[in-house]
Residue frames as a rotation matrix with the C-alpha (Angstrom) as fourth column:
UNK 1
0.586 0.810 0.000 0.00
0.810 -0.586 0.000 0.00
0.000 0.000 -1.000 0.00
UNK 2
0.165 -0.929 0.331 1.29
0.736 -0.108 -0.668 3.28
0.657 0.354 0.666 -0.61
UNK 3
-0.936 -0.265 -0.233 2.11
0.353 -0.728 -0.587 6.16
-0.014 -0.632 0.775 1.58
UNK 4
-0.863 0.503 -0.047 -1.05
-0.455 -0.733 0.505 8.07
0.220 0.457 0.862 0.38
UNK 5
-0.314 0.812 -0.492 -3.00
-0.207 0.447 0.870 5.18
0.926 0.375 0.027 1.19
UNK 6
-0.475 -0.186 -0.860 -1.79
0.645 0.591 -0.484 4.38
0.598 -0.785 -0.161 4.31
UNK 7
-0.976 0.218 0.026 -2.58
-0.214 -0.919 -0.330 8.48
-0.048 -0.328 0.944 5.55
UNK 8
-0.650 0.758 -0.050 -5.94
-0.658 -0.529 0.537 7.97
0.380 0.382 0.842 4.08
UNK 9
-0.275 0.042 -0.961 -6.63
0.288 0.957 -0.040 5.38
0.917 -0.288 -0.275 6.14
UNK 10
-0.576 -0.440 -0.689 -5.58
0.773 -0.021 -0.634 6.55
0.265 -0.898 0.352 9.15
UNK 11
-0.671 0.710 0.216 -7.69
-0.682 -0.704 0.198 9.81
0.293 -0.014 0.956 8.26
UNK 12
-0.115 0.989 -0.090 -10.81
-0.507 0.020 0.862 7.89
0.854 0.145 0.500 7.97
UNK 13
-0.110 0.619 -0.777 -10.52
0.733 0.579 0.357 5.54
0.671 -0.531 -0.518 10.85
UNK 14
-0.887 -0.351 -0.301 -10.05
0.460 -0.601 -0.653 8.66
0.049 -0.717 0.695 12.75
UNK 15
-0.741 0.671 0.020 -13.12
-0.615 -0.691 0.380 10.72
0.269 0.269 0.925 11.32
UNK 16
0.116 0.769 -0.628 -15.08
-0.163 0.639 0.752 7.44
0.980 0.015 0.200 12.05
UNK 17
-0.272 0.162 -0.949 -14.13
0.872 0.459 -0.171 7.20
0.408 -0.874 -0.266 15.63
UNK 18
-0.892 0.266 -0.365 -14.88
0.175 -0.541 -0.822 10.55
-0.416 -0.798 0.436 16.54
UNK 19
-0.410 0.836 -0.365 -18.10
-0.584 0.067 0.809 10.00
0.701 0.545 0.460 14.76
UNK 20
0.170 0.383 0.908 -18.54
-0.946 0.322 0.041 7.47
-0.277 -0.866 0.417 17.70
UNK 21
0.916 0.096 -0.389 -17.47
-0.192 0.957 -0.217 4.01
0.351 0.273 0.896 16.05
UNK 22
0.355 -0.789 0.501 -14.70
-0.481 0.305 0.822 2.12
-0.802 -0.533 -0.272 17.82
UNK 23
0.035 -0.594 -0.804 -11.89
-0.863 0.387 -0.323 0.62
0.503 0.705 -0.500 15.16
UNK 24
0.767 0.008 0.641 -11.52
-0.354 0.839 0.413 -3.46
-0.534 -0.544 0.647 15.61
UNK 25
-0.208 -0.725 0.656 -9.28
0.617 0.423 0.663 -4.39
-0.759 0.543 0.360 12.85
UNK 26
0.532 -0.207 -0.821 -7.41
-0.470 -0.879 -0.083 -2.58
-0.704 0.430 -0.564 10.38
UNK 27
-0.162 -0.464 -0.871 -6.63
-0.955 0.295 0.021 -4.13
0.247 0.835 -0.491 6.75
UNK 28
-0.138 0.121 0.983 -8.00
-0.290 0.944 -0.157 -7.43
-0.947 -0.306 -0.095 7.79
UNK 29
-0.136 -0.203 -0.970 -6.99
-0.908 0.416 0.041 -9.95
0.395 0.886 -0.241 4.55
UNK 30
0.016 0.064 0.998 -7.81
-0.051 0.997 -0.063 -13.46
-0.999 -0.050 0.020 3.17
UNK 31
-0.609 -0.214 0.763 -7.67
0.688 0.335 0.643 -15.24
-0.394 0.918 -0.057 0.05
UNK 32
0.412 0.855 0.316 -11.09
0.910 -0.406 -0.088 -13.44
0.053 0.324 -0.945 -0.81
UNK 33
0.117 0.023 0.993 -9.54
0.434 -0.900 -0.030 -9.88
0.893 0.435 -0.115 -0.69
UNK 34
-0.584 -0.714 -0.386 -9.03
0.699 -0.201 -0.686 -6.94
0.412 -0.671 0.616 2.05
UNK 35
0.320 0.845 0.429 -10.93
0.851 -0.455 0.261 -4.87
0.416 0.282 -0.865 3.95
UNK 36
-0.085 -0.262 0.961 -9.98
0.340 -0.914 -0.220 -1.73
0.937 0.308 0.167 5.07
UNK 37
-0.815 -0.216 0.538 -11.47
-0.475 -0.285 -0.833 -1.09
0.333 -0.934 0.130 8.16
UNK 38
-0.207 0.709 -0.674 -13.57
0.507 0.667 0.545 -3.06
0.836 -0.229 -0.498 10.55
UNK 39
-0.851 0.029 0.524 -15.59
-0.364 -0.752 -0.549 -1.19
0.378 -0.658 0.651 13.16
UNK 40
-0.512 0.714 -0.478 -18.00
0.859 0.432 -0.274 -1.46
0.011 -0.550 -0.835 16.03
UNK 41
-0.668 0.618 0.416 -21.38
-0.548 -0.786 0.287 1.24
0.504 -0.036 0.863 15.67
UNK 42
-0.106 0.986 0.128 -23.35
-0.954 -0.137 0.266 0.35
0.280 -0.093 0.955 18.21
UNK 43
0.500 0.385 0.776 -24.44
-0.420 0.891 -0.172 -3.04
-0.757 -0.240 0.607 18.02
UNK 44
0.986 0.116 -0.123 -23.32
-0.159 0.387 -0.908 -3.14
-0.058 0.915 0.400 14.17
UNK 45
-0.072 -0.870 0.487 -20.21
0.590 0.356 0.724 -4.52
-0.804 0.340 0.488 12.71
UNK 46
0.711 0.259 -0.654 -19.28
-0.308 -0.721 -0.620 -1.88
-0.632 0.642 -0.433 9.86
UNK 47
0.267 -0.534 0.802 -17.09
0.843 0.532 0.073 -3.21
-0.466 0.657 0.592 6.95
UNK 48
0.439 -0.291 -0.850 -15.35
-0.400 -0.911 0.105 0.16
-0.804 0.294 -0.517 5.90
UNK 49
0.125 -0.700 0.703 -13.91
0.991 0.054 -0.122 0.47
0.048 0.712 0.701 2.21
UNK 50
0.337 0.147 -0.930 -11.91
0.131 -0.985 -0.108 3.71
-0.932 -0.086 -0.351 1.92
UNK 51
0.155 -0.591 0.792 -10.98
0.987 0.125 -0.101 5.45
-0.039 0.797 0.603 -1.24
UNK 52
0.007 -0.611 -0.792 -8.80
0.388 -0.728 0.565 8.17
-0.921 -0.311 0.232 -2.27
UNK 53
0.554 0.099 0.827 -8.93
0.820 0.108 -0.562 10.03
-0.145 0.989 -0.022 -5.15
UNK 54
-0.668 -0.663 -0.339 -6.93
0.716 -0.696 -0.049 13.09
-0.203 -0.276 0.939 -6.40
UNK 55
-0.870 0.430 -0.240 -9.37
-0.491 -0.725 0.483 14.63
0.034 0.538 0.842 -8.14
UNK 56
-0.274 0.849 0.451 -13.38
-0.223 0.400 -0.889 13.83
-0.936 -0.344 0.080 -8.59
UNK 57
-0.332 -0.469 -0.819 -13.13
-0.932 0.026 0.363 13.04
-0.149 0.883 -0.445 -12.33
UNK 58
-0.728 -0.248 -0.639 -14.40
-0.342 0.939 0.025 9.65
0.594 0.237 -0.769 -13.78
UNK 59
0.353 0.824 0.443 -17.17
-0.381 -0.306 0.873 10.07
0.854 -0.477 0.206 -10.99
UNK 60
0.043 -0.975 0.219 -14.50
-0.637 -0.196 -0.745 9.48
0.769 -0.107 -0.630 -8.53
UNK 61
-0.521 -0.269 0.810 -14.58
-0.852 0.219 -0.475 7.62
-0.050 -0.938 -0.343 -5.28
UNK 62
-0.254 0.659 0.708 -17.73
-0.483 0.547 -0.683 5.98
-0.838 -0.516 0.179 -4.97
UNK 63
0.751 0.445 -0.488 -17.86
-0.654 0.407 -0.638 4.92
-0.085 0.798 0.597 -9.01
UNK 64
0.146 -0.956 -0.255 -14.93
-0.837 0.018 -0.546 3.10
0.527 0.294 -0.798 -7.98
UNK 65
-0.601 0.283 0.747 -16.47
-0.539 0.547 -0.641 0.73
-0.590 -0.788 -0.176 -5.90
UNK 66
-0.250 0.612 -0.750 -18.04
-0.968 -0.164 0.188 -1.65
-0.008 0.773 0.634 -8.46
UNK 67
0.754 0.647 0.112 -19.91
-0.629 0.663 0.406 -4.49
0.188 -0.377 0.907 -8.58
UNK 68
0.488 -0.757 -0.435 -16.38
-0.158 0.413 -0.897 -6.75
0.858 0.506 0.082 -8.43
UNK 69
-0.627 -0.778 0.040 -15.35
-0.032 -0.026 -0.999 -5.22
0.779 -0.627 -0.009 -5.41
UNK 70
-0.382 0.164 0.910 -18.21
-0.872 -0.391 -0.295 -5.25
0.307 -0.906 0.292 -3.85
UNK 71
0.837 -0.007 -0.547 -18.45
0.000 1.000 -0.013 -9.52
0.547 0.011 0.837 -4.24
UNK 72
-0.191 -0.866 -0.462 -14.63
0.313 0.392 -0.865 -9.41
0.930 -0.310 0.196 -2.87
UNK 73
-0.571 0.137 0.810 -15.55
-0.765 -0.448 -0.463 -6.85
0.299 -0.884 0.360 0.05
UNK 74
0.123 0.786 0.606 -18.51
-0.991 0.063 0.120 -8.80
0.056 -0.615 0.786 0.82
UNK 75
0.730 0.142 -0.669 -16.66
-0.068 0.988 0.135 -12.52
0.680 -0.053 0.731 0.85
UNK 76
-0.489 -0.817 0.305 -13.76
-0.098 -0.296 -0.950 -11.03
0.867 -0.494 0.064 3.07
UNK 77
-0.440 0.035 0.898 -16.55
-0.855 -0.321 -0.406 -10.06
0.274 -0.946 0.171 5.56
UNK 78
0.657 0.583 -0.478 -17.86
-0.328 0.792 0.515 -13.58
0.678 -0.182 0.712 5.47
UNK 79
-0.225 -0.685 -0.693 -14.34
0.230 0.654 -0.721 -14.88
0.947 -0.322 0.011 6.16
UNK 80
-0.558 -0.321 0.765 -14.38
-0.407 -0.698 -0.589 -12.67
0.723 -0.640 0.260 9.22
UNK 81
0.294 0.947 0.128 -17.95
-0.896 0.227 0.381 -13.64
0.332 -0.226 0.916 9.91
UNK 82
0.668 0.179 -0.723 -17.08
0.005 0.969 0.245 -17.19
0.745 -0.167 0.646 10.14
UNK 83
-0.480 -0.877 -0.018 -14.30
0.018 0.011 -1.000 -16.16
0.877 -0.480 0.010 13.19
UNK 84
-0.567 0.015 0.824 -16.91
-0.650 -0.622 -0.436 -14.98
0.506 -0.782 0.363 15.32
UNK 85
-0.908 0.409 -0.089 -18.89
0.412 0.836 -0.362 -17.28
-0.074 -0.366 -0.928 17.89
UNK 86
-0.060 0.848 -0.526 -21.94
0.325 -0.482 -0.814 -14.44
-0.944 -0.220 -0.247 17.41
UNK 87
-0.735 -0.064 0.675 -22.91
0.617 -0.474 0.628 -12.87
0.280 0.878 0.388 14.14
UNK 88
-0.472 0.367 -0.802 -23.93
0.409 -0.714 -0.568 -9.38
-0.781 -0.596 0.187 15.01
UNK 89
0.870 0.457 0.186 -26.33
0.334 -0.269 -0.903 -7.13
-0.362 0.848 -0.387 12.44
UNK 90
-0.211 -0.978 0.002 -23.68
0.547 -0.117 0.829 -5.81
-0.810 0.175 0.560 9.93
UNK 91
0.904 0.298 -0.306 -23.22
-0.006 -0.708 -0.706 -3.06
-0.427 0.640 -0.638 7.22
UNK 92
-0.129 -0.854 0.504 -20.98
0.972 -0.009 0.234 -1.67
-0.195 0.520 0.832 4.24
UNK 93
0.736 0.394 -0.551 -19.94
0.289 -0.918 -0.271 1.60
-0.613 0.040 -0.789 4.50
UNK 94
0.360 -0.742 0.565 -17.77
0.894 0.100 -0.438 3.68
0.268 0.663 0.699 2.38
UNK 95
0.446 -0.292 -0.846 -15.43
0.041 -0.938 0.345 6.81
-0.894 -0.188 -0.406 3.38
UNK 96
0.516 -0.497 0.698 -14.54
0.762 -0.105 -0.639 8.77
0.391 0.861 0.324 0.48
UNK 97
-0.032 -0.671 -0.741 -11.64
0.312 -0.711 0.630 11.44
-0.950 -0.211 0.232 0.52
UNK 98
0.871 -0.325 0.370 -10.25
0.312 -0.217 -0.925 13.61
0.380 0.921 -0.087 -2.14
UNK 99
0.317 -0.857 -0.406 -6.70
0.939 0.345 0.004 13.96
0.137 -0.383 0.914 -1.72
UNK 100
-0.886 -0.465 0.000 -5.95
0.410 -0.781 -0.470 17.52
0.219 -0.417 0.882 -2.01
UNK 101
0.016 0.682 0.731 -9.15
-0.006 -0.731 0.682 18.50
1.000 -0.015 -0.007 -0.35
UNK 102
-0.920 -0.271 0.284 -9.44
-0.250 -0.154 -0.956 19.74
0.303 -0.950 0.074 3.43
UNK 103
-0.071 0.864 0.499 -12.92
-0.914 -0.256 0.313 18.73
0.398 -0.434 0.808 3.67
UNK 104
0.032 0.316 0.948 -14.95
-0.842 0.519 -0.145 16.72
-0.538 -0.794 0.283 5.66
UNK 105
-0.956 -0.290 0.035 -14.81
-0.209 0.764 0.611 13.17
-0.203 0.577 -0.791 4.06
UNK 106
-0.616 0.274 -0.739 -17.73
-0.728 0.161 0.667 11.29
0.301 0.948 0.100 2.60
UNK 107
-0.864 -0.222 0.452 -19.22
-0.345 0.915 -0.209 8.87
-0.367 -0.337 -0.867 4.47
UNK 108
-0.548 0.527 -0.649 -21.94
-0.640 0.235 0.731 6.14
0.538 0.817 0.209 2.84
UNK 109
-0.296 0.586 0.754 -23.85
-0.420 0.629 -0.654 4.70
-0.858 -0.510 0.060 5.80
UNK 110
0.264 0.579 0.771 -25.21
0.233 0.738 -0.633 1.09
-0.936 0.347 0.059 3.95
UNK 111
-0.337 -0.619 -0.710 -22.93
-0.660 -0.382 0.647 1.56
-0.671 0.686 -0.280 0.89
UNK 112
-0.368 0.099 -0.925 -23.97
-0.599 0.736 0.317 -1.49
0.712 0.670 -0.211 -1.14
UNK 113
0.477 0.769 0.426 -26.13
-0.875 0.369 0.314 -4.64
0.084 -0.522 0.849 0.25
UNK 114
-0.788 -0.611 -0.076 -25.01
-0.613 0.769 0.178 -8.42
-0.050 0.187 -0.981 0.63
């Protein structure tokens, strides 16, 4: 991952915890793919994808999330799923960024279904 990604990371799990979600696992990988962040809202389990763009172009962030990734995103959070002795309610959110912007990120509460 690169520098740029790693920051943009670190941004969002931040913006999401003082949003009130607690961070459980960060980059959590399996054969099926990576997620990004894993968080606790509440009762829910949140499956975070972030994305970074430089520019909004191409319909940036969120057109970048396509139907591909969201099959890989959404067998990753099985894998996960199948660690726990409970299966709490769960979501997919997305934080978007733009890289050289100071605003507020993006966030997609229920980003895509499973």
């Amino acid at each position: 991952m690169t520098n740029k990604g790693v920051l943009a990371e670190q941004r969002a799990a931040r913006y999401l915890q003082q949003q009130g979600l607690q961070l459980i696992s960060q980059n959590y990988r399996c054969r099926a793919g990576e997620i990004d962040l894993i968080m606790q809202h509440g009762d829910t389990l949140v499956f975070v994808e972030v994305r970074l763009r430089s520019n909004k172009d191409y319909g940036g962030a969120a057109a970048s999330i396509d139907q591909h990734k969201q099959q890989r995103l959404i067998k990753t959070a099985q894998h996960y799923l199948a660690t726990l002795k409970r299966i709490p309610p769960c979501r997919f959110d997305a934080l978007l960024l733009v890289e050289i912007s100071d605003t507020q990120p993006q966030w997609l509460k229920n980003a895509f279904g499973a």
